[in-house]
BADREN-148023 format. One record per residue: residue in one letter; x, y, z of N, C-alpha, C, O, CB in turn. Coordinates in steps of 0.1 Angstrom, whole numbers, padded with zeros to 4 digits, m for minus. Each point is the difference from the previous one (the first is absolute). Glycine has a CB too. Layout:
N
residuo, nc1, nc2, nc3, cac1, cac2, cac3, cc1, cc2, cc3, oc1, oc2, oc3, cbc1, cbc2, cbc3
a, X, Y, Z, X, Y, Z, X, Y, Z, X, Y, Z, X, Y, Z $
...
//
This chain:
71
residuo, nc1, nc2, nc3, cac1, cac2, cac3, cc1, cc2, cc3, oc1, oc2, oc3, cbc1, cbc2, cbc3
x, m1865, m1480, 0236, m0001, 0014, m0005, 0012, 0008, 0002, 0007, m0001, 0011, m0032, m0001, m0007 $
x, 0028, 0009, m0014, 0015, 0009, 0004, m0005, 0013, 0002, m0011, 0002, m0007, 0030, m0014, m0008 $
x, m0014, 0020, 0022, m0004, 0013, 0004, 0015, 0005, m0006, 0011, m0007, 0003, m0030, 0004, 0020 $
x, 0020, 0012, m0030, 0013, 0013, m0001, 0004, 0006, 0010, m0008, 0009, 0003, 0002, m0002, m0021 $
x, 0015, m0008, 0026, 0001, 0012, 0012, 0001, 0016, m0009, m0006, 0009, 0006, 0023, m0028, 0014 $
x, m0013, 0021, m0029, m0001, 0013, m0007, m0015, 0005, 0000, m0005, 0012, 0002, 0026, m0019, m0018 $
x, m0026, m0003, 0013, m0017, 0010, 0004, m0004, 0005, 0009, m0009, 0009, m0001, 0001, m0020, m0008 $
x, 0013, 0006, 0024, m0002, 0009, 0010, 0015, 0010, 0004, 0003, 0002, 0012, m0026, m0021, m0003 $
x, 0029, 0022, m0015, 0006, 0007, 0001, m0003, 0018, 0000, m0009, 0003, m0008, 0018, m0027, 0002 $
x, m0005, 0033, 0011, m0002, 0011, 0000, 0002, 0005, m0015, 0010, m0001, m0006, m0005, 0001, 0031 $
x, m0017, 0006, m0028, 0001, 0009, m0013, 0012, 0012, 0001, 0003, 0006, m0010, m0031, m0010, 0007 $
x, 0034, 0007, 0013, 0012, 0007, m0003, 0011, m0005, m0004, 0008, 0005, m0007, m0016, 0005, 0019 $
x, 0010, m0028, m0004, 0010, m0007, 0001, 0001, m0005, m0021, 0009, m0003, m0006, m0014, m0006, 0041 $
x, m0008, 0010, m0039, 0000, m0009, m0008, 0007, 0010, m0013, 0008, m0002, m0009, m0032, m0016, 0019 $
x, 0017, 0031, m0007, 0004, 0016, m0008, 0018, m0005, 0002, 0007, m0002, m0010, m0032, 0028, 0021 $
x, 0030, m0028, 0004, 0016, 0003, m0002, 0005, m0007, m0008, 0009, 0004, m0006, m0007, 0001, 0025 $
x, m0007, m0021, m0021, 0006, m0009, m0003, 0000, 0002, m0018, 0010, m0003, m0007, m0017, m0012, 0032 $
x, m0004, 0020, m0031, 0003, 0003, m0011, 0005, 0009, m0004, 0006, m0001, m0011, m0018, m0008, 0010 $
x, 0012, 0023, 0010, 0013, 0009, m0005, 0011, m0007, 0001, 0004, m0003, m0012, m0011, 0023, 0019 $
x, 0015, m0026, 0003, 0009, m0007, m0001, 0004, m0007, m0012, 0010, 0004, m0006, m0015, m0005, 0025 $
x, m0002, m0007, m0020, 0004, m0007, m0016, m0002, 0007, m0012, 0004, m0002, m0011, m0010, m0017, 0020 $
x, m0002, 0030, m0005, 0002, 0008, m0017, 0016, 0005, 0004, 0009, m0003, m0008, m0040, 0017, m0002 $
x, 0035, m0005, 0022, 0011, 0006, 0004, 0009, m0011, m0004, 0012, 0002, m0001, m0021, 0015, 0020 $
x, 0006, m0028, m0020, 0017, m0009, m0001, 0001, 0000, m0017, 0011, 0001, m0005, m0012, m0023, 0029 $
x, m0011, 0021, m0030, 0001, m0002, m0011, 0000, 0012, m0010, m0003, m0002, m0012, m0006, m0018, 0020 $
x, 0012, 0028, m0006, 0002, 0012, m0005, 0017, 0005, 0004, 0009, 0005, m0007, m0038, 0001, 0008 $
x, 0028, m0009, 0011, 0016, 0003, 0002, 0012, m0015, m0009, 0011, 0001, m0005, m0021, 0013, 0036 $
x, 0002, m0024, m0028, 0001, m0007, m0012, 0010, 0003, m0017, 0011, m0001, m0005, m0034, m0003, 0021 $
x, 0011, 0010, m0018, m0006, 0006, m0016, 0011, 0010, 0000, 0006, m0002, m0011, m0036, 0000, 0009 $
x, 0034, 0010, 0008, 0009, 0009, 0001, 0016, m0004, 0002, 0009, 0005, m0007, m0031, 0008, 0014 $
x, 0024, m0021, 0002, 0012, m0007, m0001, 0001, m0005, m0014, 0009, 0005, m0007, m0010, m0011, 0030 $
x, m0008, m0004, m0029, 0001, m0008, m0011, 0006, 0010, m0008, 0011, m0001, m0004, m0030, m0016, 0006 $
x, 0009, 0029, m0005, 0001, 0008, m0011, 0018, 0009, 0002, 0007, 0000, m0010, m0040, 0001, 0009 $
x, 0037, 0006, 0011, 0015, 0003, 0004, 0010, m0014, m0006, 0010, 0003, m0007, m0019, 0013, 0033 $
x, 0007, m0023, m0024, 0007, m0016, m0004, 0002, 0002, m0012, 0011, m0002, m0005, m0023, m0014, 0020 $
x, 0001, 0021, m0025, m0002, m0003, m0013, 0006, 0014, m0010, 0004, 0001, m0011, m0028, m0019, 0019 $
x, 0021, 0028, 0001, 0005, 0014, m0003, 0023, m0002, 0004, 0011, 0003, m0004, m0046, 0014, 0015 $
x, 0030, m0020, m0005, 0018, m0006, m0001, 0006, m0009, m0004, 0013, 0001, 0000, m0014, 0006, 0014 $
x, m0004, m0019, m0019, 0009, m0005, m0011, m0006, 0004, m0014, 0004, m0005, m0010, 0004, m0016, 0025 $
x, m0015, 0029, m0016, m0003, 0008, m0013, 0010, 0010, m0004, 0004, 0002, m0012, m0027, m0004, 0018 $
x, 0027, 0013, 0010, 0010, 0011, m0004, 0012, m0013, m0002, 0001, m0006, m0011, m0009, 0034, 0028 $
x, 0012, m0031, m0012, 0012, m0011, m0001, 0005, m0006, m0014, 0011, 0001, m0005, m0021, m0008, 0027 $
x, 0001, 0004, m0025, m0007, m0008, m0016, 0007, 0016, m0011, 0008, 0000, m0009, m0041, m0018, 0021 $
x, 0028, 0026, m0007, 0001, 0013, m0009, 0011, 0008, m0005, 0001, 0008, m0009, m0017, m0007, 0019 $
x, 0026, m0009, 0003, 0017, 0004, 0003, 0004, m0004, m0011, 0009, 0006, m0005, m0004, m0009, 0030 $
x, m0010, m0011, m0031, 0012, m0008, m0006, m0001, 0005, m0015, m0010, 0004, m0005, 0009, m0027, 0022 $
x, 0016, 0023, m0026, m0003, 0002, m0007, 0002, m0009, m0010, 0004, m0011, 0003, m0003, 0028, 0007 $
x, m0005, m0014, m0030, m0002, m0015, m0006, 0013, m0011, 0001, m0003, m0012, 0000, m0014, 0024, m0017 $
x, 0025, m0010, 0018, 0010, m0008, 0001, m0001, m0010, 0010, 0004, m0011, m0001, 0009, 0027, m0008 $
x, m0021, m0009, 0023, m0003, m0012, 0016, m0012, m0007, m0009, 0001, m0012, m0002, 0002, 0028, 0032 $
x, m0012, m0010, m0036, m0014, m0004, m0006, 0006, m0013, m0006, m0001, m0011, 0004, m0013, 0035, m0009 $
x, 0022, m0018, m0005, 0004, m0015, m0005, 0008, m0013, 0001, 0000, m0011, m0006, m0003, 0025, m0002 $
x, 0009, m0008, 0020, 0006, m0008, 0007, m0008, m0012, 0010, 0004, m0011, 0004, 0011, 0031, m0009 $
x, m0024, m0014, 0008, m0018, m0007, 0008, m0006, m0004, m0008, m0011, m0001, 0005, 0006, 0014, 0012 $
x, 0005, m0016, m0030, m0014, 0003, m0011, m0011, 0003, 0006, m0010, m0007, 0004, 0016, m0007, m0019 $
x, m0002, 0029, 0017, m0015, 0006, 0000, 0000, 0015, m0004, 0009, 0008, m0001, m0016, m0024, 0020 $
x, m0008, 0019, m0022, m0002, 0011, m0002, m0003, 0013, 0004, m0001, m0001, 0012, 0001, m0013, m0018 $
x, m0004, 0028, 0001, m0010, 0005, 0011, m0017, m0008, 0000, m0008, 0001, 0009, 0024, 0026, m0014 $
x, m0015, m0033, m0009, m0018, m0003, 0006, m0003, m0010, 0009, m0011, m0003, 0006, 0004, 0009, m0027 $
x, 0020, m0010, 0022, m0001, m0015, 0012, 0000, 0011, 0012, m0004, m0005, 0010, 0021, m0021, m0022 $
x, m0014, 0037, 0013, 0002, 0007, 0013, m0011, m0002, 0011, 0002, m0001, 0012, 0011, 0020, m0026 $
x, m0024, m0020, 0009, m0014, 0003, 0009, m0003, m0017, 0006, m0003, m0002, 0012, m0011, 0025, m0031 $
x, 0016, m0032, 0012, m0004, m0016, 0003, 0012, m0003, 0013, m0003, m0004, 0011, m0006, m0004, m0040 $
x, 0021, 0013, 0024, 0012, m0004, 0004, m0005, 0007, 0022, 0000, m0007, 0010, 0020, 0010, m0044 $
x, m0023, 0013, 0030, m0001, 0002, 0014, m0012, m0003, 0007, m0001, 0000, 0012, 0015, 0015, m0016 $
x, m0022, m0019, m0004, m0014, m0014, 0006, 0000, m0006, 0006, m0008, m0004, 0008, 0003, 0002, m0019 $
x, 0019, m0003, 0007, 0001, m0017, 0003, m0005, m0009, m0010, 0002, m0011, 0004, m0005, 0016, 0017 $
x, m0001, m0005, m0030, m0010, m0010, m0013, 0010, m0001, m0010, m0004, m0010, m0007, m0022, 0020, 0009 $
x, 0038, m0005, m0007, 0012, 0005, m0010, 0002, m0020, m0001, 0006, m0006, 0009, 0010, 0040, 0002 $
x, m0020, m0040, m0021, 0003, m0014, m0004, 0006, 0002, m0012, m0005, 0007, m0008, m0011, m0018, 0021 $
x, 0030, 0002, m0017, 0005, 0002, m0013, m0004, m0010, m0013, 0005, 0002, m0011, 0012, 0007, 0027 $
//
């Protein structure tokens, strides 16, 4: 028979442990998103002549700071 040690754990301990992980994953979410807000302004700098020179576009702009931008 397996027992969880998390089941007898303290209902406060168990409260911290899930703020915790929402707190990583939101601080997460927010990094990701700064990441994505800056090679977006970046992206915004260039003008069509760099565009063409990369083949790309502005509509490729959004995939590209994703990460997902496949040619």
């Amino acid at each position: 028979m397996h027992i969880d040690v998390l089941d007898f754990a303290p209902a406060p301990a168990r409260r911290a442990g899930v703020f915790a992980r929402l707190r990583a994953a939101v601080a997460h979410r927010i990094a990701e998103r700064r990441e994505y807000n800056r090679v977006f302004d970046e992206l915004l700098k260039l003008d069509r002549r760099e565009m063409d020179e990369l083949g790309i576009g502005p509509a490729d702009f959004d995939a590209i700071a994703r990460g997902t931008y496949r040619r």
